[in-house]
PyMOL commands that place a pseudoatom at each C-alpha (Angstrom):
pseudoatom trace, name=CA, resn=UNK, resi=1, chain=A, elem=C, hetatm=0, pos=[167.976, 58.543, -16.248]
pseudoatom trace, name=CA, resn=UNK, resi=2, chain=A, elem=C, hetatm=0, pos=[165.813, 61.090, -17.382]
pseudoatom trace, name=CA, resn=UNK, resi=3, chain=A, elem=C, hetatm=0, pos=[164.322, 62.943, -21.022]
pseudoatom trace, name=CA, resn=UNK, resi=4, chain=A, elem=C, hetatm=0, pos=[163.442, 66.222, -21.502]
pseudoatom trace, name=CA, resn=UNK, resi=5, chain=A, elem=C, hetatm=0, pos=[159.375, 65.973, -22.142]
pseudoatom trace, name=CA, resn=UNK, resi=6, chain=A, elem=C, hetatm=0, pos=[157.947, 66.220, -25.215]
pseudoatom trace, name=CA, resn=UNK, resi=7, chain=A, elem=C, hetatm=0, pos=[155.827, 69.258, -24.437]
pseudoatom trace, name=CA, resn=UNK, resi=8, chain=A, elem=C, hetatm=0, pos=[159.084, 70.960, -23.256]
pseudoatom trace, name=CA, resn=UNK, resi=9, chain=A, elem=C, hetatm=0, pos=[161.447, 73.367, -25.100]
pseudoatom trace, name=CA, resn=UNK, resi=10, chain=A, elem=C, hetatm=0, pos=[165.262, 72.870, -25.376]
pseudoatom trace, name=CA, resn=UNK, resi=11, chain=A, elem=C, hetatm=0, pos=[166.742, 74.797, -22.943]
pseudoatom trace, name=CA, resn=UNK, resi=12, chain=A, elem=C, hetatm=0, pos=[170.145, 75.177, -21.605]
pseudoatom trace, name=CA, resn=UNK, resi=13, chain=A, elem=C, hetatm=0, pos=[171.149, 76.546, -17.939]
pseudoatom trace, name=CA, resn=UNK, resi=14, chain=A, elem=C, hetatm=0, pos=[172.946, 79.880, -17.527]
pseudoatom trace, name=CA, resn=UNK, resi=15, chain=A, elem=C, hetatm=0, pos=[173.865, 79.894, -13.906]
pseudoatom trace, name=CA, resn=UNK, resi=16, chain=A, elem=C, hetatm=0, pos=[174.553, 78.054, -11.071]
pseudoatom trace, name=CA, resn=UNK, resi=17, chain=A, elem=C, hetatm=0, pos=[175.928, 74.524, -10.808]
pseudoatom trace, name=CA, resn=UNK, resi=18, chain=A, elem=C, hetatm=0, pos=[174.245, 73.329, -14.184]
pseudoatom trace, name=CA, resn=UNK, resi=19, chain=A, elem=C, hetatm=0, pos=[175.518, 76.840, -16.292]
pseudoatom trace, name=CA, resn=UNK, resi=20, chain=A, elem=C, hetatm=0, pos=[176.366, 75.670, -19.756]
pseudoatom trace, name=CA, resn=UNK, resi=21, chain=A, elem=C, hetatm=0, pos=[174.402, 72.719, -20.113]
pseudoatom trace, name=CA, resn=UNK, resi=22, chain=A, elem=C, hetatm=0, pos=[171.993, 72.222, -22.639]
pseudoatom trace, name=CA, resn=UNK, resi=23, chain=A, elem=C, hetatm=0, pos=[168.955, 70.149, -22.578]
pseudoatom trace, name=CA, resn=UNK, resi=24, chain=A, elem=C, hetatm=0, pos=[167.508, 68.413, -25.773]
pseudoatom trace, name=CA, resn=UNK, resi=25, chain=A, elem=C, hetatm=0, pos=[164.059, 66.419, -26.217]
pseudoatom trace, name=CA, resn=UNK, resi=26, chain=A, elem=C, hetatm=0, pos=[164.735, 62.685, -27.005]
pseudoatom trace, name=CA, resn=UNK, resi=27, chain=A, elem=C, hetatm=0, pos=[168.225, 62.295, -25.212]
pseudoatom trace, name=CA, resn=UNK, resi=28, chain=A, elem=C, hetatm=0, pos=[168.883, 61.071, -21.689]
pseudoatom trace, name=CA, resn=UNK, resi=29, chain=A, elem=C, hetatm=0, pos=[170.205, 62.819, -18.646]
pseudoatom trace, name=CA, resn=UNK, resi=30, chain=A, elem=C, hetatm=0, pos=[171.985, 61.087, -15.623]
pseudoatom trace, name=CA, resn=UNK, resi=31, chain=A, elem=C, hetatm=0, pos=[171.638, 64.679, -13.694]
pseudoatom trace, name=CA, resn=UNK, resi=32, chain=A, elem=C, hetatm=0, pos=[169.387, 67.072, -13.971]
pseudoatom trace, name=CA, resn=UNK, resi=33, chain=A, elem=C, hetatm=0, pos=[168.971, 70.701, -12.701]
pseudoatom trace, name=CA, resn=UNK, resi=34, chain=A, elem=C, hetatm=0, pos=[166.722, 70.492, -9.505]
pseudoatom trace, name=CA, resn=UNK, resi=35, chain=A, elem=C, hetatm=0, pos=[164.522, 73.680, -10.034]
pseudoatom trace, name=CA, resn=UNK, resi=36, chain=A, elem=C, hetatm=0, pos=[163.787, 72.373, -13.507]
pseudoatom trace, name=CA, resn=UNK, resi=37, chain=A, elem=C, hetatm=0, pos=[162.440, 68.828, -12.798]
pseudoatom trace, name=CA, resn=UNK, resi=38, chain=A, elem=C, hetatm=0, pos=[159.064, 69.273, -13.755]
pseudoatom trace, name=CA, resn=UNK, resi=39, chain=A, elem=C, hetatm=0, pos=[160.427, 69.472, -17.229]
pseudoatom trace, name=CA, resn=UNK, resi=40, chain=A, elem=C, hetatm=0, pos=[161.524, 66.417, -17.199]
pseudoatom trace, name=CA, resn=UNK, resi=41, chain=A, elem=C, hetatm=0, pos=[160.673, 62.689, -16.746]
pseudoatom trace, name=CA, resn=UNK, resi=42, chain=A, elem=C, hetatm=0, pos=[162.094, 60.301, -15.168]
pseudoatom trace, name=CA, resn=UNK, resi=43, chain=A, elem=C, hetatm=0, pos=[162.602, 56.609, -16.765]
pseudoatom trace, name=CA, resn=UNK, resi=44, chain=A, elem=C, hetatm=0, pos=[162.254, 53.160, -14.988]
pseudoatom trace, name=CA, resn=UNK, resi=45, chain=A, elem=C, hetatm=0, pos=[164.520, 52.069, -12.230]
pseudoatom trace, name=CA, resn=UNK, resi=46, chain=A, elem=C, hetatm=0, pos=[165.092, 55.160, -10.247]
pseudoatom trace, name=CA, resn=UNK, resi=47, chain=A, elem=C, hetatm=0, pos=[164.129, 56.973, -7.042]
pseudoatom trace, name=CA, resn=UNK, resi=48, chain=A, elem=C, hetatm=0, pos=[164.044, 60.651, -8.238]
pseudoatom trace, name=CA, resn=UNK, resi=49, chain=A, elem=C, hetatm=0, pos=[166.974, 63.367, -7.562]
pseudoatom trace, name=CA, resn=UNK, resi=50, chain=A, elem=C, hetatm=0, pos=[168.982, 63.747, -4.416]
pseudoatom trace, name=CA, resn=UNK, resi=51, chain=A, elem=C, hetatm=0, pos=[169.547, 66.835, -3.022]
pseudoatom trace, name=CA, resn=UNK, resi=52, chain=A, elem=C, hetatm=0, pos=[172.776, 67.195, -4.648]
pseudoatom trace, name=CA, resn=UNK, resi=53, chain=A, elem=C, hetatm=0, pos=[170.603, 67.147, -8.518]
pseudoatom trace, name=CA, resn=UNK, resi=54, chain=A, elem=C, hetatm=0, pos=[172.107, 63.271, -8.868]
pseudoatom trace, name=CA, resn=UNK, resi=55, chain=A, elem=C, hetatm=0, pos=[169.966, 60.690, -9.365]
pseudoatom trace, name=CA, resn=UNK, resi=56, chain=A, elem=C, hetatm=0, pos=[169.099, 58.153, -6.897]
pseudoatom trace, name=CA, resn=UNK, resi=57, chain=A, elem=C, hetatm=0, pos=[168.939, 54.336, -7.954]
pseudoatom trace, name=CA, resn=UNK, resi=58, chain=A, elem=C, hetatm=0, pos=[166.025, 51.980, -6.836]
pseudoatom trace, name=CA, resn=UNK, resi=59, chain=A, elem=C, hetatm=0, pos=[167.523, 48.858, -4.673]
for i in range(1, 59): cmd.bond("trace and resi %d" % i, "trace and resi %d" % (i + 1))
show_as sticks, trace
zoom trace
């Protein structure tokens, strides 16, 4: 899972695979928009994104 950072705007996505979704600080994201994931960070338990923006569990 991942949160928006607190130093980081709301935002939402106008184009490509992630058009229409909108990004708030203080909720939680299973997927996340590759070319923005220095906005966000990521919570225990997990690897980082795939290639496909998914996230990738540890094991």
């Amino acid at each position: 899972m991942y949160k928006l950072k607190l130093n980081q705007p709301d935002f939402e996505c106008v184009d490509g695979p992630f058009a229409g979704r909108k990004y708030k600080t203080g909720q939680t994201y299973a997927e996340i928009p590759p070319n923005e994931a220095h906005r966000f960070e990521g919570l225990s338990g997990l690897n980082g994104l795939n290639k496909g923006g998914k996230i990738t569990h540890d094991t």
